[in-house]
MARNUFI-225255 format. One record per residue (C-alpha): residue number from 1; residue in three letters; x, y, z. Coordinates in steps of 0.05 Angstrom, whole numbers. Layout:
N
PT, NUM, ALA, X, Y, Z
...
***
This chain:
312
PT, 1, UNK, 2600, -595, 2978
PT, 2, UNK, 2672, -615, 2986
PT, 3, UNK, 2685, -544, 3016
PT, 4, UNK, 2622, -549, 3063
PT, 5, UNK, 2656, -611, 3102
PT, 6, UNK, 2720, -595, 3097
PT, 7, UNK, 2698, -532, 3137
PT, 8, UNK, 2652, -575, 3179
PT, 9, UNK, 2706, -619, 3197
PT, 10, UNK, 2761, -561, 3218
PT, 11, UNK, 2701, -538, 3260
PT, 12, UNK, 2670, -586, 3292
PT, 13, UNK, 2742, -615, 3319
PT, 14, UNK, 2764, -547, 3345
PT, 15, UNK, 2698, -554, 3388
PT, 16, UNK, 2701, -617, 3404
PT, 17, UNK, 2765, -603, 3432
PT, 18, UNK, 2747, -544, 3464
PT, 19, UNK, 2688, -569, 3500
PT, 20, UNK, 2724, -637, 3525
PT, 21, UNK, 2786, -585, 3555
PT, 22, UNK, 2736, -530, 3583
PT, 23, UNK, 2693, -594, 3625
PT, 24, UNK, 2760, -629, 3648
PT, 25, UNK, 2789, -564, 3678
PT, 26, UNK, 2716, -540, 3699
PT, 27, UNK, 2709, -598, 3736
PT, 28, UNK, 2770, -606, 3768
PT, 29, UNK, 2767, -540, 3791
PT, 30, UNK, 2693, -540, 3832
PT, 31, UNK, 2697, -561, 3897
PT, 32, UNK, 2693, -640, 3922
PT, 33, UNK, 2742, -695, 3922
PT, 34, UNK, 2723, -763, 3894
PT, 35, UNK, 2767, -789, 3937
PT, 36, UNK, 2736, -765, 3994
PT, 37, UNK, 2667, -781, 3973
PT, 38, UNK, 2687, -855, 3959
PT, 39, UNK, 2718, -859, 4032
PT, 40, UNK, 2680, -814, 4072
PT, 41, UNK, 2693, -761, 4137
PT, 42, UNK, 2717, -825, 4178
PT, 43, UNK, 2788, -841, 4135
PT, 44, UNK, 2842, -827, 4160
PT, 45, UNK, 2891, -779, 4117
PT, 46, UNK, 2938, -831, 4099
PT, 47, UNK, 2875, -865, 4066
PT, 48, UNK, 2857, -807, 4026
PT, 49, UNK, 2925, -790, 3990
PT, 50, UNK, 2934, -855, 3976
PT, 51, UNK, 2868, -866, 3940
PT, 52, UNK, 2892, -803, 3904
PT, 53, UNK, 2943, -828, 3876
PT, 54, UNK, 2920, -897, 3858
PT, 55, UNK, 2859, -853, 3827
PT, 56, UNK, 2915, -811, 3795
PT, 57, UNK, 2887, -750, 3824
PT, 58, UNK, 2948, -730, 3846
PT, 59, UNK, 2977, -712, 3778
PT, 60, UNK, 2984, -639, 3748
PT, 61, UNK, 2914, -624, 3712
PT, 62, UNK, 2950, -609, 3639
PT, 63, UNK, 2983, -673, 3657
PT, 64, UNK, 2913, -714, 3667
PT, 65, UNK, 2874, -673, 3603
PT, 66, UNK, 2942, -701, 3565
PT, 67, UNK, 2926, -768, 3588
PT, 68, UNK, 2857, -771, 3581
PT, 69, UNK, 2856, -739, 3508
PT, 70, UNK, 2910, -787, 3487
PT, 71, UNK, 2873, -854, 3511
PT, 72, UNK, 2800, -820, 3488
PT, 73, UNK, 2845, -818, 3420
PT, 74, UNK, 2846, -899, 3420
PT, 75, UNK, 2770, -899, 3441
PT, 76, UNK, 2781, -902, 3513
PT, 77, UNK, 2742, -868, 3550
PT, 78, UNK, 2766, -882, 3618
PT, 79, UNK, 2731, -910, 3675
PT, 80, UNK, 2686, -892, 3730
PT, 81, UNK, 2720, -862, 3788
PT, 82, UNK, 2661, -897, 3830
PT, 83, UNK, 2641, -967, 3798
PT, 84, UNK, 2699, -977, 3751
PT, 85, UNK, 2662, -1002, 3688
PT, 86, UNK, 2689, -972, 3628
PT, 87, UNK, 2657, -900, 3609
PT, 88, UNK, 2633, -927, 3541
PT, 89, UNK, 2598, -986, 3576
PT, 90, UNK, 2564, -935, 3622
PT, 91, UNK, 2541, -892, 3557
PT, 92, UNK, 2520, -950, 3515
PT, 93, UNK, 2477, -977, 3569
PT, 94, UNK, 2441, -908, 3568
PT, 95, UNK, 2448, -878, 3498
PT, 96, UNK, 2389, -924, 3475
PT, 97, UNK, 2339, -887, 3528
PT, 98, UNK, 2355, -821, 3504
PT, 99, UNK, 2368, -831, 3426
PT, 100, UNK, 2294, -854, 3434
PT, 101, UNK, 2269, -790, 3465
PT, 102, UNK, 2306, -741, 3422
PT, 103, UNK, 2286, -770, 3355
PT, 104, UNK, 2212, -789, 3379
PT, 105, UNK, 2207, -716, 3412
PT, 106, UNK, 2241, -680, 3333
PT, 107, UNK, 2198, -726, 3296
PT, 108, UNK, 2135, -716, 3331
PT, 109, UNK, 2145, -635, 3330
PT, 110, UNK, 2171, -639, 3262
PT, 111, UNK, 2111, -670, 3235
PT, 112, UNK, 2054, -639, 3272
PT, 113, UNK, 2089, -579, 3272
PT, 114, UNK, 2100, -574, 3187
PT, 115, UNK, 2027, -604, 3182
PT, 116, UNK, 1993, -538, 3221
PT, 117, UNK, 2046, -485, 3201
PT, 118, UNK, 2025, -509, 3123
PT, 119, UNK, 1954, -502, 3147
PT, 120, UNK, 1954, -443, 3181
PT, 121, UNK, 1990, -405, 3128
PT, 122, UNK, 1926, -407, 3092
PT, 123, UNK, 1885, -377, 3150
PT, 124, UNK, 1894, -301, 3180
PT, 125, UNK, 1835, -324, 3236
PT, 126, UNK, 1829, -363, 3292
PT, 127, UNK, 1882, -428, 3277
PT, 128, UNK, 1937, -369, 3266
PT, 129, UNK, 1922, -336, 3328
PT, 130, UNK, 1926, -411, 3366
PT, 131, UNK, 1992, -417, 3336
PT, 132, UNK, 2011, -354, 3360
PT, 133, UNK, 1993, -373, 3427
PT, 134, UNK, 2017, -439, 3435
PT, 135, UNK, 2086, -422, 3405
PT, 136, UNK, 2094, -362, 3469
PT, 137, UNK, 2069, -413, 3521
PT, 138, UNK, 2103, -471, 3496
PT, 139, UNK, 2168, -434, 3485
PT, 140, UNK, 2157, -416, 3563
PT, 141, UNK, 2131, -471, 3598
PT, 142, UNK, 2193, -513, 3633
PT, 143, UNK, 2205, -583, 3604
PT, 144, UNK, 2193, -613, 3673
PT, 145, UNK, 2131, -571, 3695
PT, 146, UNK, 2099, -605, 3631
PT, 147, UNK, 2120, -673, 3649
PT, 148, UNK, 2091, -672, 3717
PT, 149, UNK, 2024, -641, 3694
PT, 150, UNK, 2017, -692, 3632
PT, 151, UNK, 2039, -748, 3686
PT, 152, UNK, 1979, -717, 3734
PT, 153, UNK, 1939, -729, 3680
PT, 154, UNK, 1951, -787, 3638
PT, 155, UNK, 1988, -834, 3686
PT, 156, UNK, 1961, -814, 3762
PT, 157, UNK, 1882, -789, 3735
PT, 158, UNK, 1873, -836, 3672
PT, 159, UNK, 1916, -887, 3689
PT, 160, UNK, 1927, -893, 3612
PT, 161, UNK, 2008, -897, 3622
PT, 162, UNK, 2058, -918, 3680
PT, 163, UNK, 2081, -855, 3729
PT, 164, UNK, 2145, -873, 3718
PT, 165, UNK, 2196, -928, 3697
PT, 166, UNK, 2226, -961, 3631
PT, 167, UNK, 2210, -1024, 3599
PT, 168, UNK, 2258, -1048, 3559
PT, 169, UNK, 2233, -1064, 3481
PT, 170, UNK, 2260, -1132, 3486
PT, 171, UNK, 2226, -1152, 3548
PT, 172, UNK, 2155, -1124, 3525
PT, 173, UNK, 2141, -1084, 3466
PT, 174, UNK, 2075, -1055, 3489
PT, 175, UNK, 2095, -1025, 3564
PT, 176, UNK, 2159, -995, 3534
PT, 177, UNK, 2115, -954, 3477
PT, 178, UNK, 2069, -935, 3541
PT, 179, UNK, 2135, -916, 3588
PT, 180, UNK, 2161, -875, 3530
PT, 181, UNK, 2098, -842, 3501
PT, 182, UNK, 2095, -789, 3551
PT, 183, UNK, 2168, -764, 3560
PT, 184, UNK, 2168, -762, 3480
PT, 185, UNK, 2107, -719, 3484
PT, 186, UNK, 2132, -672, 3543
PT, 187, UNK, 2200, -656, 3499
PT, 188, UNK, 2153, -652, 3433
PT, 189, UNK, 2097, -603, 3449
PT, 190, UNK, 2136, -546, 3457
PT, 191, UNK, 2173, -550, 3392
PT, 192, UNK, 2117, -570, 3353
PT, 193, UNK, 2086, -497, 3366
PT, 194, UNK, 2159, -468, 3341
PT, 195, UNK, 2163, -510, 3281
PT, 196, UNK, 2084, -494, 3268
PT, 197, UNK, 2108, -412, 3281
PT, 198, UNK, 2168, -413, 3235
PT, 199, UNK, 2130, -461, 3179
PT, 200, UNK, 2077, -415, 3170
PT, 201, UNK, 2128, -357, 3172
PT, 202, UNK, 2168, -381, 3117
PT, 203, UNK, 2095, -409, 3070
PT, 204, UNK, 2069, -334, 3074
PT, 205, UNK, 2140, -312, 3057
PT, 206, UNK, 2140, -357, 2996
PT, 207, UNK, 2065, -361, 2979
PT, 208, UNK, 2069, -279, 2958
PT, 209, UNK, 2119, -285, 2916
PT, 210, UNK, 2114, -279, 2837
PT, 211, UNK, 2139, -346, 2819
PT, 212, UNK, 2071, -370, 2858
PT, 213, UNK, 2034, -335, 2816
PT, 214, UNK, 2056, -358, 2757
PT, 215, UNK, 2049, -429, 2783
PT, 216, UNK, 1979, -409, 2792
PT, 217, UNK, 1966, -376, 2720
PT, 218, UNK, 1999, -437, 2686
PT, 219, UNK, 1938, -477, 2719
PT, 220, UNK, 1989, -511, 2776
PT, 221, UNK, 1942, -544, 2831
PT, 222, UNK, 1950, -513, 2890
PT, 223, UNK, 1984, -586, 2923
PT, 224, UNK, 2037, -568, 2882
PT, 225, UNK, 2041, -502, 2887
PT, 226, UNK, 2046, -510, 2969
PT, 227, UNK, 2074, -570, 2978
PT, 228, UNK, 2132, -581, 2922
PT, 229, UNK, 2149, -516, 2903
PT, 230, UNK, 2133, -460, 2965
PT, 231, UNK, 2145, -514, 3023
PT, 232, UNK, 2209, -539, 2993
PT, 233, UNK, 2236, -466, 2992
PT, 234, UNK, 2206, -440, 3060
PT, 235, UNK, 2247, -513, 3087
PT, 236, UNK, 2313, -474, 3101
PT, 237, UNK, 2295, -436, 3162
PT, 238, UNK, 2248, -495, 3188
PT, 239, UNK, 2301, -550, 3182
PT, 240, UNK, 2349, -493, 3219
PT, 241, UNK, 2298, -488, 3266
PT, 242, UNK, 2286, -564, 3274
PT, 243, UNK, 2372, -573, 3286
PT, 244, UNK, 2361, -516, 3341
PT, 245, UNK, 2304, -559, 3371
PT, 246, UNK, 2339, -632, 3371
PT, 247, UNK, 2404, -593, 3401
PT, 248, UNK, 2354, -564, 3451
PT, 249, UNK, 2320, -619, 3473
PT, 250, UNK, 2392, -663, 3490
PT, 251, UNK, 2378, -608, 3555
PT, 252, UNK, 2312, -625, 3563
PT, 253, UNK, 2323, -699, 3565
PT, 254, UNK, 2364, -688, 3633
PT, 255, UNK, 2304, -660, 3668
PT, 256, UNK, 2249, -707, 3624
PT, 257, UNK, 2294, -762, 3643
PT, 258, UNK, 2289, -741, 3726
PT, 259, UNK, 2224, -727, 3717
PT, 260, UNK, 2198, -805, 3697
PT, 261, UNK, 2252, -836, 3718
PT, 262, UNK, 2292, -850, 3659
PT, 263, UNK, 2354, -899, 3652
PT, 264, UNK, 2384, -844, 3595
PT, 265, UNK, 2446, -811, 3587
PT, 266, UNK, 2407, -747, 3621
PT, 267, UNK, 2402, -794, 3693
PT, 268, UNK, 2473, -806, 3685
PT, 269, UNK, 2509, -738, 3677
PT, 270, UNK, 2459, -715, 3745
PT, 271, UNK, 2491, -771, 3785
PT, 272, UNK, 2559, -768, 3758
PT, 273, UNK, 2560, -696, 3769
PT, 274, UNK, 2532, -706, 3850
PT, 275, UNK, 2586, -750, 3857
PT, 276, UNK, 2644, -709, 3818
PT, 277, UNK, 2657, -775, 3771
PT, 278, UNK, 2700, -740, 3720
PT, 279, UNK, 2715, -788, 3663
PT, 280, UNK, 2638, -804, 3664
PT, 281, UNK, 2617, -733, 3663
PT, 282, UNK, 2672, -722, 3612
PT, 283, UNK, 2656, -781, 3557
PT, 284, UNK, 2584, -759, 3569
PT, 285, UNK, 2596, -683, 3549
PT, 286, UNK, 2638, -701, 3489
PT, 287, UNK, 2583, -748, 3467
PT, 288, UNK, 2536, -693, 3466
PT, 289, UNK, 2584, -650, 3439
PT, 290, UNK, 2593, -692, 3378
PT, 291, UNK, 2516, -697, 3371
PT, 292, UNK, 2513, -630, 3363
PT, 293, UNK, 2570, -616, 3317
PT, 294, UNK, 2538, -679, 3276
PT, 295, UNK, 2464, -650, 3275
PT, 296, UNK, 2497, -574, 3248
PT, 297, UNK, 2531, -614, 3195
PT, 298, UNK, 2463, -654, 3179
PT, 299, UNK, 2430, -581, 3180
PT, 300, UNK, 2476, -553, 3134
PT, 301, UNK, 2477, -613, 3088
PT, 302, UNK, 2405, -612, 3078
PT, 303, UNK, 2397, -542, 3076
PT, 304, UNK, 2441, -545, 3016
PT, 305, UNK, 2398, -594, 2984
PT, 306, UNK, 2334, -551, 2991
PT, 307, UNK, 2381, -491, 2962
PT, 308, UNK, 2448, -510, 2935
PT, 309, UNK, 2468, -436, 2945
PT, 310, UNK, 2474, -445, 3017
PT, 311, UNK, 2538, -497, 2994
PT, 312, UNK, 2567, -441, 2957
***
């Protein structure tokens, strides 16, 4: 175990530091100025370069990635080019929102998805074949398409949810549960057919091997031959395939977010990125970055749990 973190931690700050230096110089390098966007067409040249240089634009890029890595170092973030609130202001505001779609939208997949994959490895007919189905279509249908049908539907037909909008938990308990149910369901259906695929996979994989049938000749009940001994071994792959989906669906959230109108993290990277707000679209992209180092190393730690040869 000590050797799985130490490698984890070599590895996950070689990307992190990767990532945060590719977005700063990508970035810089596409074309638009904040500066001009903040002042517009009508300012007069003398206007612009000195904005520049108050905004520090001005400066060699090694010069500002130096800068920037060294205060994000001391947990500064920077702040917005546009409103000038503090980065990590901007992201704790948000990171609520979307923590609350990604873990609804794993969850939900995670558990339907186990439940029918267990099933259906017990049935070469019809529930087999609907898992077959539903993993192509859902692995193909676009995030946002869903949302828009399933807000048709449920929100503009049935009237059973708001179109779009957030209600804050404190404020009322019930309206926030009905803004969120349908953005957690749009990023969930789609990996609940994976997670269903892969778990039934990995249960006909295990349930034809000999140790089964040993289980079976000693008199073991068949909940614990599939459930603590043939689930528990096919859960490599299907917690692999569960880190894939949560690292998946920070993507998703972007267009889920759009799509109901979403105060998340998702909302903000879009509008940071229209207006070329670099420290914003820099502390959110080394947020996410760290999520997904964090969720590999969660992966790998509980892989290694379910087979402590993975650690090895």
């Amino acid at each position: 175990m000590p050797r799985l973190l130490g490698r984890w931690l070599v590895r996950s700050t070689l990307l992190v530091l990767l990532v945060s230096a590719l977005t700063f110089v990508l970035v810089s390098l596409t074309p638009g100025d904040p500066a001009r966007t903040i002042l517009g067409q009508s300012a007069t040249q003398e206007q612009y370069e000195a904005l520049r240089l108050q905004m520090g634009l001005d400066a060699p890029l090694l010069t500002r990635y130096g800068a920037w890595l060294s205060d994000a170092l001391h947990g500064d973030l920077g702040a917005s080019l546009f409103s000038g609130e503090p980065v990590t202001g901007l992201i704790a505001q948000r990171l609520g929102v979307t923590l609350t779609l990604i873990t609804g939208g794993v969850l939900v997949a995670g558990l339907l998805g186990v439940a029918l994959g267990v099933i259906s490895s017990r049935s070469s007919g019809v529930l087999a074949r609907v898992v077959d189905v539903a993993s192509l279509v859902g692995s193909a249908i676009p995030p946002f398409w869903l949302g828009l049908v399933l807000s048709a539907v449920f929100a503009v037909g049935l009237r059973l949810v708001p179109v779009v909008g957030y209600t804050s938990p404190a404020v009322d308990p019930v309206a926030w549960a009905l803004s969120i149910v349908l953005p957690i369901v749009t990023l969930a259906l789609a990996g609940t057919a994976i997670v269903a695929k892969q778990t039934r996979d990995a249960m006909r994989e295990e349930l034809g091997k000999d140790y089964v049938l040993v289980l079976r000749s000693h008199g073991a009940s068949e909940w614990t031959v599939q459930i603590k001994h043939a689930l528990r071994n096919a859960g490599v792959p299907v917690v692999t395939v569960l880190g894939v989906l949560l690292i998946g669906l920070l993507g998703g959230t972007v267009l889920v977010e759009s799509v109901f109108s979403l105060p998340g993290l998702g909302g903000l990277a879009v509008t940071s990125t229209l207006r070329h707000d670099l420290p914003v679209i820099q502390g959110v992209t080394v947020l996410f970055a760290v999520v997904v180092v964090a969720v590999n190393l969660l992966v790998d730690l509980v892989n290694a749990w379910i087979n402590p040869k993975v650690a090895a």
